[in-house]
C-alpha positions as CSV (number, residue, x, y, z in Angstrom):
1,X,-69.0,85.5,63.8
2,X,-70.7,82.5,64.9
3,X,-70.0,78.6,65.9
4,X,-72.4,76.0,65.7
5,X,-73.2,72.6,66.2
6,X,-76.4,71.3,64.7
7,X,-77.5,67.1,65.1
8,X,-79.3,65.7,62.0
9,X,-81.7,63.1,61.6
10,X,-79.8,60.3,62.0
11,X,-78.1,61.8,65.4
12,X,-74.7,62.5,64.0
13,X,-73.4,66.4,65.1
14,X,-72.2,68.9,62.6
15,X,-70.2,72.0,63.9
16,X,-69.8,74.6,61.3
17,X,-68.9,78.4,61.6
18,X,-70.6,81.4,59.8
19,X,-70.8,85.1,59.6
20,X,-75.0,85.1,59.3
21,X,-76.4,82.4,62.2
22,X,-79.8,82.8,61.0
23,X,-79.2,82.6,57.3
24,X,-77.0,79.9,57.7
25,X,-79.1,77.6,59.9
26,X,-82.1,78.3,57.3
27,X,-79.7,76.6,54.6
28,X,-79.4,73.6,56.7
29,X,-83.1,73.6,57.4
30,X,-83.4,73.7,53.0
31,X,-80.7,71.2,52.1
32,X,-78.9,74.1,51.2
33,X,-74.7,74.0,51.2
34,X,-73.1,71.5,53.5
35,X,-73.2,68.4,51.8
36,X,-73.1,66.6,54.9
37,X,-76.1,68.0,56.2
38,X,-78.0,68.1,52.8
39,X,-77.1,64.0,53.5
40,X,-78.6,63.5,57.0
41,X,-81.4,66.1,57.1
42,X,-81.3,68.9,59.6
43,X,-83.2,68.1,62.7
44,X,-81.8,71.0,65.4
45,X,-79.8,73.6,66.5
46,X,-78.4,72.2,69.4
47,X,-75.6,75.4,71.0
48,X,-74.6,78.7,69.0
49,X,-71.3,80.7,70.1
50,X,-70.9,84.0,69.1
51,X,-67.1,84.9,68.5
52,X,-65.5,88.4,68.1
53,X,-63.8,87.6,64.9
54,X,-63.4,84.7,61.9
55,X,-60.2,83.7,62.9
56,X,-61.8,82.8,66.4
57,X,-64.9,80.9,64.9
58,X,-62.8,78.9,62.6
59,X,-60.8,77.7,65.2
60,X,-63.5,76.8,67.6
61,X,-65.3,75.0,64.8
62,X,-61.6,73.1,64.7
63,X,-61.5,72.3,67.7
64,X,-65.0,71.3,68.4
65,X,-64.9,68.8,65.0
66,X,-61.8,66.9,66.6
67,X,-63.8,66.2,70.1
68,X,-65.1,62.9,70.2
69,X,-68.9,63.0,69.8
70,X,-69.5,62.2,73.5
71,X,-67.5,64.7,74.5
72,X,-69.7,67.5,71.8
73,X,-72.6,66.1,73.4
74,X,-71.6,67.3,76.9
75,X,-70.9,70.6,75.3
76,X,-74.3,70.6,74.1
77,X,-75.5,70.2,77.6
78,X,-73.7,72.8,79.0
79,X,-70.0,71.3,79.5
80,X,-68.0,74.3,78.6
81,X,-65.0,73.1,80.3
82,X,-64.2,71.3,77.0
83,X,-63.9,74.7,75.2
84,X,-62.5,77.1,77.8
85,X,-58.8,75.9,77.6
86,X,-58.8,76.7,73.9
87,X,-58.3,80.4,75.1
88,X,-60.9,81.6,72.7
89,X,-63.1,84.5,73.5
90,X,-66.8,83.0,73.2
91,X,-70.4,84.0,74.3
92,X,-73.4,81.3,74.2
93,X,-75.5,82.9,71.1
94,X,-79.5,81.6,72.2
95,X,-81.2,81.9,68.8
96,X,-84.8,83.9,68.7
């Protein structure tokens, strides 16, 4: 299982979660499923975490989606302090 955040065109951040990184990331790249991003245009992939089961991904994706964008962005840059009190099992997922 996987949690991601991807920034669009317009430099707004969408975290989504997803069984399939690679297929999933390839739908936002086609305006394919989230509305939101089918809106903005994909633009990147900007930090993957691979998560042991759904239940874990959803609520990373959770808690990522109420941090204020600021705060995601230092996340993106390698802020994992932000995360690691959720006392969620994660690994950074670097896609190929």
């Amino acid at each position: 299982m996987f949690t991601y955040i991807i920034r669009c065109m317009d430099d707004s951040l969408y975290c989504g979660y997803t069984t399939d990184i690679d297929r999933r990331i390839d739908e936002h790249k086609c305006s394919i499923g989230s509305k939101y991003v089918r809106a903005r245009k994909y633009k990147k992939t900007e930090i993957v975490f691979q998560l042991k089961s759904k239940s874990d991904a959803m609520k990373l994706e959770k808690r990522i989606k109420k941090l204020k964008k600021q705060e995601k962005e230092k996340l993106i840059t390698g802020d994992l302090s932000l995360i690691s009190s959720f006392e969620i099992d994660f690994s950074v997922y670097f896609l190929g």
